[in-house]
matplotlib code that plots the C-alpha trace (Angstrom):
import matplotlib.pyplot as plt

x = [44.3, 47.7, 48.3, 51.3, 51.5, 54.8, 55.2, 58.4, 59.1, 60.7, 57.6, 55.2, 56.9, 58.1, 56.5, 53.8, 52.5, 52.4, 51.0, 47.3, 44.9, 45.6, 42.3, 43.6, 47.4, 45.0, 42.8, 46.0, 47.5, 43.6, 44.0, 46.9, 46.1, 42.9, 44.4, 45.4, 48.7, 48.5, 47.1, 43.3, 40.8, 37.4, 35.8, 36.3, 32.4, 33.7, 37.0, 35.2, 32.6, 35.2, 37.1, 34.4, 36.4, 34.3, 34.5, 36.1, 39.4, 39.4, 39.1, 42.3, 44.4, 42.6, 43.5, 46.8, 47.6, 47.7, 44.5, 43.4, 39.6, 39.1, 35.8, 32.9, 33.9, 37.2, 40.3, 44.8, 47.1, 49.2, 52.4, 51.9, 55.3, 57.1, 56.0, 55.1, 57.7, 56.1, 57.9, 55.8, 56.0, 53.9, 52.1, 47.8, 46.9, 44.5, 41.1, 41.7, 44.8, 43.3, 43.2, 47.1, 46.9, 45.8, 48.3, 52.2, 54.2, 57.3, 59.6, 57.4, 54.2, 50.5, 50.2, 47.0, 48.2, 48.1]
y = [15.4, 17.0, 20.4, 19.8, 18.9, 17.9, 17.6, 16.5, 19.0, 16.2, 14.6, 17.2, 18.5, 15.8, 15.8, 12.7, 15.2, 18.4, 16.8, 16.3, 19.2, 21.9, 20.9, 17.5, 18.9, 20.9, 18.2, 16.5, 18.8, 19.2, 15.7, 15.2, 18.1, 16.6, 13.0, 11.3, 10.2, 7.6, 8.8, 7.8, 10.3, 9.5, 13.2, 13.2, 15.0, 17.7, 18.5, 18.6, 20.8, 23.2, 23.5, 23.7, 20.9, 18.3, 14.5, 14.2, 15.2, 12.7, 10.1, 11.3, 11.2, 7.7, 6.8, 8.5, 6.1, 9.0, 8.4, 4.6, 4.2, 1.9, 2.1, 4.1, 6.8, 5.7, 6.7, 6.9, 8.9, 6.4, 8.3, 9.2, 8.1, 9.6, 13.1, 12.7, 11.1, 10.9, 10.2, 7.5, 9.5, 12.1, 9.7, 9.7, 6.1, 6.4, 4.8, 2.7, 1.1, -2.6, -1.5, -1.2, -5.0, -5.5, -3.0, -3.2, -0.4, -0.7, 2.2, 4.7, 3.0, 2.1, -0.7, -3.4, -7.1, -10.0]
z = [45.2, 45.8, 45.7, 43.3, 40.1, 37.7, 34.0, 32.5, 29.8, 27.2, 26.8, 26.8, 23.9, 21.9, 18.7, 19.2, 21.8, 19.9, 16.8, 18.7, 18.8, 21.9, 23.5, 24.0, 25.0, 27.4, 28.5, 29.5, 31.6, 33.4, 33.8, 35.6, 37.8, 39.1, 39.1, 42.5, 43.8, 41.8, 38.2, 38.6, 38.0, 39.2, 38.0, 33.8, 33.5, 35.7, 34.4, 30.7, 32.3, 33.9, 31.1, 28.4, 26.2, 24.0, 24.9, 21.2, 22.3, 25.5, 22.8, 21.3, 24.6, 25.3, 20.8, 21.5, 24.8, 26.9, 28.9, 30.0, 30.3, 32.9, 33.8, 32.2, 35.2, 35.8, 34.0, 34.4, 33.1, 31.7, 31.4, 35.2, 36.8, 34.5, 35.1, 39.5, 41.8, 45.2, 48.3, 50.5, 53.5, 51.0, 49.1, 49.8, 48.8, 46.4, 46.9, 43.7, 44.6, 44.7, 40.9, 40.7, 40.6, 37.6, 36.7, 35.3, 35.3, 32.6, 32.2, 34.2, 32.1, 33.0, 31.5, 31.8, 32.9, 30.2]

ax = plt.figure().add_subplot(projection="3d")
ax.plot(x, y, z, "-o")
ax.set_aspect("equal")
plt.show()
């Protein structure tokens, strides 16, 4: 995990994003702050334990299309590229990445292949 972290201020407050609870605006920036270069986040019980928020509201960032479930311990940030531009020389290739293949990415999107 890096020790930066960006968020691009359009979307996080845009008014999809402010209409969800705060613990799910705060679960989401917890999220991408413990996400690898490339969005996956392997430790979801940990960040809900460190930040004391219910399960419910990671169901509303995952309802929302915020959060991708891909495994039962395995989840993206789905907005990812938008917020993080990493340079390759920079980039730590993420011990997921044979996942990115089943992967699009469309205007700066996580999206699963058809």
């Amino acid at each position: 995990m890096a020790n930066r972290r960006m968020f691009r201020t359009d979307f996080i407050i845009s008014d999809k994003f402010l209409e969800m609870e705060n613990n799910s605006q705060l679960l989401y920036f917890h999220l991408i702050g413990n996400a690898d270069d490339e969005g996956f986040i392997d430790n979801m019980n940990s960040v809900l334990r460190l930040t004391g928020i219910d399960r419910v509201y990671l169901t509303q960032l995952i309802d929302k299309s915020y959060i991708l479930k891909l495994e039962d311990t395995l989840y993206l940030v789905v907005h990812w590229h938008q917020h993080n531009k990493i340079g390759q020389g920079r980039k730590v290739i993420s011990k997921y990445a044979d996942r990115l293949n089943s992967l699009d990415v469309v205007d700066e999107v996580y999206k699963i292949k058809q």
